[in-house]
C-alpha positions as CSV (number, residue, x, y, z in Angstrom):
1,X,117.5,80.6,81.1
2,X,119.1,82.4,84.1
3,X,118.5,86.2,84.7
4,X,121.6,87.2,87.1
5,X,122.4,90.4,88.8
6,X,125.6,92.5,87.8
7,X,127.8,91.5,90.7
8,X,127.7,87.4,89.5
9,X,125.6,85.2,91.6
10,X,126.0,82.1,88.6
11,X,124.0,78.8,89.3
12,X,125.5,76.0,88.0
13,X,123.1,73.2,86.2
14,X,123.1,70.8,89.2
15,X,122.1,73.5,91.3
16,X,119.4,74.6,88.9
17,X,118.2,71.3,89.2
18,X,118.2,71.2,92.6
19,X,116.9,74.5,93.2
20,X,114.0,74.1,90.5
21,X,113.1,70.6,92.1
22,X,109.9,71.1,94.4
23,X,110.3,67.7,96.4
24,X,114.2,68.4,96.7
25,X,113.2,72.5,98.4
26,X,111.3,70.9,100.7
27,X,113.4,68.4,101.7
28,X,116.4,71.1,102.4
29,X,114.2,73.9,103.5
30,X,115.3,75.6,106.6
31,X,111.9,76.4,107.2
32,X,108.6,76.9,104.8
33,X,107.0,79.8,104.6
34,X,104.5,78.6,102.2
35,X,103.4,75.3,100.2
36,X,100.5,75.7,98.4
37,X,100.3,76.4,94.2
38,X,103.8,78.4,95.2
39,X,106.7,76.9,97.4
40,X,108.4,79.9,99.3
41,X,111.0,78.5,101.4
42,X,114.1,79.5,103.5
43,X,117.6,77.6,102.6
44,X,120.9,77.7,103.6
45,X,122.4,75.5,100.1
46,X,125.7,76.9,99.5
47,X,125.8,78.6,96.4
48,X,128.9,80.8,95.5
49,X,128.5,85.0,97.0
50,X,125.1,84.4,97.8
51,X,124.4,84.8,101.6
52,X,124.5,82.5,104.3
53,X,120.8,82.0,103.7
54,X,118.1,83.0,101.3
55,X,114.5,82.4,99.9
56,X,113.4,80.8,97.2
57,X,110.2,81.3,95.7
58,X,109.7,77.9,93.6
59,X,106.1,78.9,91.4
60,X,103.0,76.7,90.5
61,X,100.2,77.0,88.4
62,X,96.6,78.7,89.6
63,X,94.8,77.7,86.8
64,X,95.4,76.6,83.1
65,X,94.4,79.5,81.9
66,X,97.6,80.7,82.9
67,X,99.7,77.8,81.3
68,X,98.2,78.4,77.6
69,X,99.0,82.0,77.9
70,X,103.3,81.7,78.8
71,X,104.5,81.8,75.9
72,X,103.7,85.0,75.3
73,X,104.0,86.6,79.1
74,X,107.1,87.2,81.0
75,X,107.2,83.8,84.0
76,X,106.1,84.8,87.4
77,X,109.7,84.3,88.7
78,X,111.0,87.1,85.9
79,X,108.5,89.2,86.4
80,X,109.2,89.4,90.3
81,X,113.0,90.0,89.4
82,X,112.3,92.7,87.2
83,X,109.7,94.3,89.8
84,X,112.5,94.2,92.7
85,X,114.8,95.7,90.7
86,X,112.4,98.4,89.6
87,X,111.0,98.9,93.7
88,X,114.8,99.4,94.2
89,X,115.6,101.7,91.7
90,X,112.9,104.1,93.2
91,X,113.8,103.3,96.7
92,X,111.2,101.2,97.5
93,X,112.4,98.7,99.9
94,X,112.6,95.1,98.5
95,X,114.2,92.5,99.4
96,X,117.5,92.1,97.0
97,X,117.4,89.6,94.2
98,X,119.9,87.6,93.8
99,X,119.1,85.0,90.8
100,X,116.0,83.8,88.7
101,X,115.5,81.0,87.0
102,X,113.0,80.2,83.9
103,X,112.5,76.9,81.6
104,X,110.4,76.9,78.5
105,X,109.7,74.2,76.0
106,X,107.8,75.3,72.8
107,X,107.4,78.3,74.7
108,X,105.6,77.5,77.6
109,X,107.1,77.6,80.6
110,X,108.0,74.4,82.6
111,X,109.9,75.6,85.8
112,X,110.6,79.0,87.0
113,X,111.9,80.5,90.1
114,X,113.4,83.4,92.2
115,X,115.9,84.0,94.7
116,X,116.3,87.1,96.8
117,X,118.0,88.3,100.1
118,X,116.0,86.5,103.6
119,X,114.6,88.7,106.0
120,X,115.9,87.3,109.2
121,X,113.8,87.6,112.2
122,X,110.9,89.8,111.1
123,X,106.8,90.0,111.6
124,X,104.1,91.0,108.6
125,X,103.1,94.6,109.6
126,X,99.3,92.2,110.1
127,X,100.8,90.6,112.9
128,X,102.7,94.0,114.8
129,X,99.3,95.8,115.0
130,X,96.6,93.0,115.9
131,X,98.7,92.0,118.4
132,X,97.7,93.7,121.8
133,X,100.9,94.1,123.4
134,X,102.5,96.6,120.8
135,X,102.5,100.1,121.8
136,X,100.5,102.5,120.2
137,X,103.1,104.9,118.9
138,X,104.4,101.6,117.5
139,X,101.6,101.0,115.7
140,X,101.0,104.5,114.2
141,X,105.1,104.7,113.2
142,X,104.7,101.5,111.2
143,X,101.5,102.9,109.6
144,X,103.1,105.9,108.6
145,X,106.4,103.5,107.0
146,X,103.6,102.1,105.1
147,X,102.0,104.9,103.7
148,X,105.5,106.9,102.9
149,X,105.9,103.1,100.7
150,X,102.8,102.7,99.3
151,X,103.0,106.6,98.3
152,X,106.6,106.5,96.5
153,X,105.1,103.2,94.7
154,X,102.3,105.0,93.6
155,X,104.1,107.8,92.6
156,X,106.5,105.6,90.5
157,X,103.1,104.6,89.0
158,X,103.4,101.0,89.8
159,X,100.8,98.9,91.4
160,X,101.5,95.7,93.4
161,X,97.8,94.3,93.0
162,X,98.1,92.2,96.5
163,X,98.8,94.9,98.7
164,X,98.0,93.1,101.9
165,X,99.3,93.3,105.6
166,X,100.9,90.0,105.4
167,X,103.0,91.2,102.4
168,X,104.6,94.4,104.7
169,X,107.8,92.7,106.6
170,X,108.7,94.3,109.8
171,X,112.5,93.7,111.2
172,X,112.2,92.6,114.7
173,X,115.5,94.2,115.8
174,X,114.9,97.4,113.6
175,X,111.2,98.2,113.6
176,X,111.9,100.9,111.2
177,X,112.9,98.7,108.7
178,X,109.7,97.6,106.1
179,X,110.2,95.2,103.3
180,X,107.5,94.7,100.6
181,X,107.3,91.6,99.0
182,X,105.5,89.0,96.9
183,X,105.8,90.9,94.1
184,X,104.9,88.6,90.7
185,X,101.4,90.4,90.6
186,X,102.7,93.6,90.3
187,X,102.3,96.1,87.3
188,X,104.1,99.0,86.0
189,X,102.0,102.0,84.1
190,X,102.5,104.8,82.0
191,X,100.0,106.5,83.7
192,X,98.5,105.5,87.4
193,X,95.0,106.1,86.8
194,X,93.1,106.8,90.9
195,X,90.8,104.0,90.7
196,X,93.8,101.3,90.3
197,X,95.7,103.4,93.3
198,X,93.0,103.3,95.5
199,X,91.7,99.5,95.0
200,X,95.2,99.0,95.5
201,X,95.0,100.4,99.0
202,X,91.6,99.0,99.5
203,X,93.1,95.3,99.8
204,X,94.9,96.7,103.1
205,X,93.3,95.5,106.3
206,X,94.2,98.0,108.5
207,X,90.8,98.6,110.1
208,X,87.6,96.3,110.4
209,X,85.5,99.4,109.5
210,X,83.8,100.3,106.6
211,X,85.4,103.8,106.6
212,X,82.0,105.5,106.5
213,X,81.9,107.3,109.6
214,X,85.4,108.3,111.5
215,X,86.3,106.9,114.8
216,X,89.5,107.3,116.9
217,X,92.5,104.8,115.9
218,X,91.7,104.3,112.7
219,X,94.7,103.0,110.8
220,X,93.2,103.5,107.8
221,X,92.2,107.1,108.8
222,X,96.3,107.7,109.9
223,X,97.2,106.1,106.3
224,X,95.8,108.6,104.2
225,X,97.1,111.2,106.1
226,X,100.1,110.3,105.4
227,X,99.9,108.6,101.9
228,X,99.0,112.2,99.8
229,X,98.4,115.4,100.3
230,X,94.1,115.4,99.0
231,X,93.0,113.6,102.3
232,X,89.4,114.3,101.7
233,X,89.5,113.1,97.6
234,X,91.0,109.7,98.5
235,X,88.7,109.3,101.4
236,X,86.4,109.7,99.4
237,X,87.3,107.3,97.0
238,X,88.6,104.8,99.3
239,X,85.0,104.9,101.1
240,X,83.6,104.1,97.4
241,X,86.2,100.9,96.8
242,X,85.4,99.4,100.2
243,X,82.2,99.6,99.3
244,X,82.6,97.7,96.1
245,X,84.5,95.1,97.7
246,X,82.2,94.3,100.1
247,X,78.9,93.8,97.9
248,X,81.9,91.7,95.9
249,X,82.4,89.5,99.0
250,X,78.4,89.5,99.8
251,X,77.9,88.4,96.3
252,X,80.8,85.6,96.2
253,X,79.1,84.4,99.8
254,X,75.6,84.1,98.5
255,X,76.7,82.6,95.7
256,X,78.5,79.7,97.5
257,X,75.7,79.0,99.3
């Protein structure tokens, strides 16, 4: 079944084919931006009013688990289309969808994927602030982008559940410009509840500190100054969620060992 946007970008069945044929993306990719249970590639395959070039997002399985229960869940590749056209609708920026693609066979899904607009010639918002020769005021502008995103999501009571760095695209050429994406995890409430907004937030490394004590430059510190108006409350609770995670990470390690 194809999901298609109103202006008509139709995939024919050979493409579909093509498109939903792992070995075939990675033979035509332009370049790979990831290959591991997921293929997200870049490609340039004509298709008809679809740009120049474009990324597909061809999805695996994580675990079985997740195979028995599709026949009665939305794929991974519809549920990003219906996320970026929600983000967009609430002027979050996205980038556009163009097509998705899902097969089912008594239900559970075989194949799915997603198409949406490429980001030419960008960094993650990780990259722009650990790197040492970015300015400053640099730095604290795309902080603040982030926050005005994060808080317009929130508001739209919508989570994204992998709110990292790496998933905050930064336009080279327009710095201003901040795309959010891998968005398949994300989920829509009818009431944003503060503990799923802040762990939200707590998956963002934008500081190695615990956010116990303040110190000067902290990007997590300029975040919530900028996210909502009760700094002190979502300190507060921030401070508590980091907290969590960490004895969760302390208590994965010693387990491992």
């Amino acid at each position: 079944m194809v999901y298609k946007p109103l202006d008509g970008l139709n995939l024919t069945n050979d493409q579909i084919a093509k498109l939903s044929a792992r070995d075939w993306v990675l033979e035509h990719a332009a370049y790979i931006y990831k290959d591991h249970t997921n293929l997200v590639a870049k490609l340039d395959y004509p298709i008809e009013n679809a740009p120049n070039k474009y990324v597909i997002k061809l999805f695996g399985w994580r675990n079985t688990l997740s195979k028995i229960l599709s026949p009665v869940m939305r794929s991974r590749a519809k549920k990003s289309w219906d996320t970026a056209h929600f983000l967009l609708s609430n002027d979050i920026p996205t980038p556009a969808p163009l097509a998705v693609y899902t097969s089912r066979r008594y239900g559970f899904v075989r194949k799915n994927f997603y198409l949406c607009e490429c980001i030419n010639d960008f960094n993650s918002a990780r990259a722009v602030l650990r790197r040492l020769d970015t300015p400053e005021p640099e730095k604290a502008k795309l902080v603040k982008i982030i926050a005005k995103i994060v808080r317009r999501m929130h508001k739209a009571n919508f989570v994204h559940n992998d709110l990292t760095l790496a998933n905050f695209l930064v336009e080279k050429i327009q710095p201003d410009r901040v795309y959010l994406v891998d968005l398949n995890r994300g989920v829509h409430y009818c009431y944003l509840r503060n503990y799923r907004r802040i762990m939200d937030v707590a998956k963002m490394d934008l500081c190695s500190c615990d956010f116990t004590e303040s110190h000067s430059g902290c990007y997590r510190d300029q975040f919530l100054r900028q996210y909502r108006d009760d700094y002190e409350r979502d300190r507060r609770l921030l401070r508590m969620a980091l907290q969590r995670k960490g004895w969760k990470k302390r208590w994965k390690n010693r387990i491992r060992k």
